[in-house]
Structure formats: structure tokens, C-alpha cells
C-alpha positions, 0 to 999 in steps of 0.5 A, a space after each residue: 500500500 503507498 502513502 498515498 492511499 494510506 493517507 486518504 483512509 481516516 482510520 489507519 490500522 499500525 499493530 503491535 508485534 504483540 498484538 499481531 501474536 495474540 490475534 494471530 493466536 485467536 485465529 488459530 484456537 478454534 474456540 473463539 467466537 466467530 465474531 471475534 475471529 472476523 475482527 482478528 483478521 480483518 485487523 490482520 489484513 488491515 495492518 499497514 505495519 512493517 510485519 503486516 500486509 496492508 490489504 485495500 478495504 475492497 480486497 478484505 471486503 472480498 477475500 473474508 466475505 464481509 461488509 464495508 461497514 463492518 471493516 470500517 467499524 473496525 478501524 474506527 473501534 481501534 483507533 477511537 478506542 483501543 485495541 481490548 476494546 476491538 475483542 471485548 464483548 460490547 457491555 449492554 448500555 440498558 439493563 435486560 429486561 426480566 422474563 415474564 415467565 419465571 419461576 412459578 408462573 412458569 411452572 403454571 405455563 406448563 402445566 397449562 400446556 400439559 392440561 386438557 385442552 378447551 372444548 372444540 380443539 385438539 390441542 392447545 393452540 398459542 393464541 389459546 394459551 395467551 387468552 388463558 394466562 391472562 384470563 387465569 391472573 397468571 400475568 397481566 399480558 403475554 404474547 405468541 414468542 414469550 408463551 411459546 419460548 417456555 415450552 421450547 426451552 424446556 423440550 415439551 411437546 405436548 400435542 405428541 401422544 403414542 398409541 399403546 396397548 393398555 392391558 386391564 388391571 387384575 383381569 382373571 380372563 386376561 391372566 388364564 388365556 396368558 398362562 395357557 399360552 406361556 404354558 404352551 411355548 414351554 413345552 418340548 419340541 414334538 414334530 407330531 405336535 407342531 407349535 404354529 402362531 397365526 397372524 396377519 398385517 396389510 401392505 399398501 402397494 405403492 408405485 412411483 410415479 418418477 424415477 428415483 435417483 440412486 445414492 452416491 458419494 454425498 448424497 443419499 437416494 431420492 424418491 420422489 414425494 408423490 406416488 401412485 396408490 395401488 390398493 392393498 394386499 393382505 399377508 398372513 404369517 404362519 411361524 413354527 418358531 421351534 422349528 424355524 420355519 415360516 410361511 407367509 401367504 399373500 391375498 387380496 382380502 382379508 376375511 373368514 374365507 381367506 383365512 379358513 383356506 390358510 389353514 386347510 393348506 397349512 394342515 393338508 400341504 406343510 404339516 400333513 404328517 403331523 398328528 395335531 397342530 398346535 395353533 395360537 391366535 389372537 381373538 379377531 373375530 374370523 380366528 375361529 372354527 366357525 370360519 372353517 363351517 362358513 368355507 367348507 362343508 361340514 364334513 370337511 370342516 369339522 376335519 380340520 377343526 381336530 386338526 387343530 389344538 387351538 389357543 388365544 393370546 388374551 385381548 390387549 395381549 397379543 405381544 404374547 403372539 411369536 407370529 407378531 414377533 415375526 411379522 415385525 421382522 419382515 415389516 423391517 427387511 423385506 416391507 419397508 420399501 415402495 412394492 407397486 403391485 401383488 405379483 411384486 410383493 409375492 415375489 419379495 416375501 417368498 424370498 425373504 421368506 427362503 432366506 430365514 427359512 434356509 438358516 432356520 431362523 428361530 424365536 428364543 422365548 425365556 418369559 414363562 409363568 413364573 416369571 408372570 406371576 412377578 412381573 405382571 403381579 398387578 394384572 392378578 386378581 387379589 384374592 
């Protein structure tokens, strides 16, 4: 830079070696503000000093990607007020103003947003907590941002619920068909009397309407947000978890006649040496030998009907049923994924099918009645 241009700029940056150090150290920490880093090197390229290299404005302007006025109040801060004054925190000239949610009106806040919400409304909405604070003497006057910022510093989320399955409390119906099952699954492993578990879920067929772009280096795949529904199809599982074997049908429907013809080829084509079968089901209401009568005629019917030793998870406790189990694991490795059409979906599971069945993919179930009886004490009747 000559003298010239250094004489027409009113505030002229001439550092130290000292201060050249401690910014150049700044720069280099890694923990400093980036603020302060800014300020540090536009000092640095700034300084017209015989160690520094006396950069133009416009040049730092470009190279640090900042603004003239923020290279301009820097000169002006160093020179009018010194070189600490540059990297020190501004202190506040008007003192901060206190939050009007705090403490125990805080407390009340949130347990307003935690509470039922007024008639006629899902959920509380910010308007409606303003409207209520105020109306509840909690504070003279609120705004969106100060009642919304309570519940956001404290990560609630109250207009999240989850859908459970809440078993009922010292249930005798719910503990005797528990017990009949837990003692079902301790029992040896006998080829004549297979241990079969029935269940059932739905896969909506979904085809993309755009072609996705694969992953690569960087970035992952991308599908497209819009899609085209092609109905749905239904997917019965049958597991015989002692033996590792499973086998999962795909229909169009779900009703007593589909599943009635489910288990004539389970008891007639995968298990036609065995004496009786043992099946657990849960108690949707086509799970029954009825189902059996309304496919078959009678004769037949009441055949298949003593092929089976049938038992039932109790309501609210189907988890009891290894076949869910088994389902959640195809959800996982075969389902979660875009299948356009049934043909599709046939093909997938029988593969992901003959793979588990190929390595004998067993179920190890440790939860007996004793274990029950401890656990689950609350769902016992006092007697």
C-alpha cells in the first residue's frame, strides 16, 4: 500500500508485534467466537505495519466475505478506542429486561400446556394459551414468542401422544388365556405336535410415479414425494418358531374365507404328517372354527377343526403372539420399501421368506409363568 492511499483512509490500522501474536493466536484456537475471529483478521489484513500486509478495504471486503461497514467499524473501534476494546464483548448500555415467565408462573405455563385442552380443539393452540394466562391472573399480558419460548426451552411437546396397548388391571380372563399360552411355548419340541402362531398385517402397494435417483458419494437416494396408490394386499404369517420355519401367504382380502383356506393348506400341504397342530391366535373375530363351517362343508370342516389344538393370546395381549414377533421382522427387511403391485410383493416375501427359512431362523422365548406371576403381579386378581 503507498502513502498515498494510506493517507486518504481516516482510520489507519499500525499493530503491535504483540498484538499481531495474540490475534494471530485467536485465529488459530478454534474456540473463539466467530465474531471475534472476523475482527482478528480483518485487523490482520488491515495492518499497514512493517510485519503486516496492508490489504485495500475492497480486497478484505472480498477475500473474508464481509461488509464495508463492518471493516470500517473496525478501524474506527481501534483507533477511537483501543485495541481490548476491538475483542471485548460490547457491555449492554440498558439493563435486560426480566422474563415474564419465571419461576412459578412458569411452572403454571406448563402445566397449562400439559392440561386438557378447551372444548372444540385438539390441542392447545398459542393464541389459546395467551387468552388463558391472562384470563387465569397468571400475568397481566403475554404474547405468541414469550408463551411459546417456555415450552421450547424446556423440550415439551405436548400435542405428541403414542398409541399403546393398555392391558386391564387384575383381569382373571386376561391372566388364564396368558398362562395357557406361556404354558404352551414351554413345552418340548414334538414334530407330531407342531407349535404354529397365526397372524396377519396389510401392505399398501405403492408405485412411483418418477424415477428415483440412486445414492452416491454425498448424497443419499431420492424418491420422489408423490406416488401412485395401488390398493392393498393382505399377508398372513404362519411361524413354527421351534422349528424355524415360516410361511407367509399373500391375498387380496382379508376375511373368514381367506383365512379358513390358510389353514386347510397349512394342515393338508406343510404339516400333513403331523398328528395335531398346535395353533395360537389372537381373538379377531374370523380366528375361529366357525370360519372353517362358513368355507367348507361340514364334513370337511369339522376335519380340520381336530386338526387343530387351538389357543388365544388374551385381548390387549397379543405381544404374547411369536407370529407378531415375526411379522415385525419382515415389516423391517423385506416391507419397508415402495412394492407397486401383488405379483411384486409375492415375489419379495417368498424370498425373504427362503432366506430365514434356509438358516432356520428361530424365536428364543425365556418369559414363562413364573416369571408372570412377578412381573405382571398387578394384572392378578387379589384374592
Amino acid at each position: 500500500m503507498t502513502a498515498k492511499e494510506i493517507a486518504v483512509k481516516r482510520y489507519v490500522v499500525r499493530l503491535s508485534g504483540a498484538e499481531r501474536e495474540q490475534l494471530e493466536g485467536l485465529v488459530r484456537k478454534g474456540k473463539t467466537p466467530a465474531r471475534q475471529v472476523l475482527k482478528a483478521r480483518i485487523l490482520l489484513k488491515a495492518d499497514v505495519s512493517e510485519g503486516g500486509p496492508g490489504w485495500s478495504d475492497s480486497r478484505i471486503i472480498a477475500v473474508l466475505e464481509t461488509s464495508p461497514s463492518m471493516v470500517y467499524r473496525v478501524r474506527k473501534q481501534l483507533v477511537e478506542e483501543g485495541f481490548d476494546a476491538v475483542l471485548r464483548r460490547k457491555p449492554r448500555e440498558t439493563p435486560a429486561v426480566p422474563p415474564i415467565f419465571d419461576g412459578e408462573k412458569e411452572a403454571k405455563l406448563i402445566a397449562l400446556a400439559c392440561s386438557e385442552p378447551p372444548k372444540g380443539y385438539a390441542r392447545w393452540t398459542l393464541r389459546l394459551l395467551e387468552d388463558k394466562v391472562v384470563e387465569l391472573g397468571i400475568v397481566e399480558r403475554a404474547s405468541d414468542s414469550t408463551i411459546w419460548r417456555t415450552p421450547k426451552k424446556n423440550a415439551l411437546k405436548p400435542h405428541r401422544r403414542e398409541c399403546w396397548v393398555i392391558p386391564p388391571k387384575a383381569s382373571s380372563a386376561f391372566v388364564a388365556a396368558m398362562e395357557d399360552v406361556l404354558a404352551v411355548y414351554t413345552r418340548p419340541h414334538d414334530p407330531d405336535r407342531p407349535l404354529i402362531c397365526l397372524d396377519e398385517t396389510s401392505k399398501q402397494l405403492i408405485a412411483e410415479t418418477r424415477v428415483p435417483i440412486p445414492m452416491k458419494a454425498g448424497r443419499p437416494a431420492r424418491f420422489d414425494y408423490e406416488y401412485e396408490r395401488n390398493g392393498t394386499a393382505n399377508l398372513f404369517m404362519l411361524f413354527a418358531p421351534l422349528e424355524g420355519w415360516r410361511h407367509v401367504k399373500v391375498t387380496d382380502r382379508h376375511t373368514a374365507i381367506d383365512y379358513a383356506h390358510v389353514l386347510k393348506e397349512l394342515a393338508d400341504c406343510h404339516f400333513a404328517n403331523a398328528a395335531t397342530i398346535t395353533l395360537v391366535q389372537d381373538n379377531l373375530n374370523i380366528h375361529s372354527k366357525a370360519s372353517l363351517y362358513e368355507a367348507f362343508p361340514a364334513a370337511e370342516a369339522r376335519r380340520l377343526v381336530e386338526r387343530f389344538e387351538w389357543h388365544y393370546t388374551p385381548k390387549h395381549g397379543s405381544w404374547l403372539n411369536l407370529a407378531e414377533s415375526e411379522l415385525g421382522v419382515l415389516s423391517c427387511q423385506c416391507l419397508d420399501r415402495r412394492i407397486p403391485d401383488k405379483d411384486i410383493l409375492i415375489e419379495e416375501v417368498a424370498a425373504w421368506e427362503t432366506d430365514r427359512n434356509t438358516h432356520h431362523a428361530k424365536a428364543s422365548w425365556h418369559f414363562t409363568t413364573a416369571n408372570a406371576r412377578i412381573k405382571l403381579k398387578h394384572l392378578y386378581p387379589s384374592i
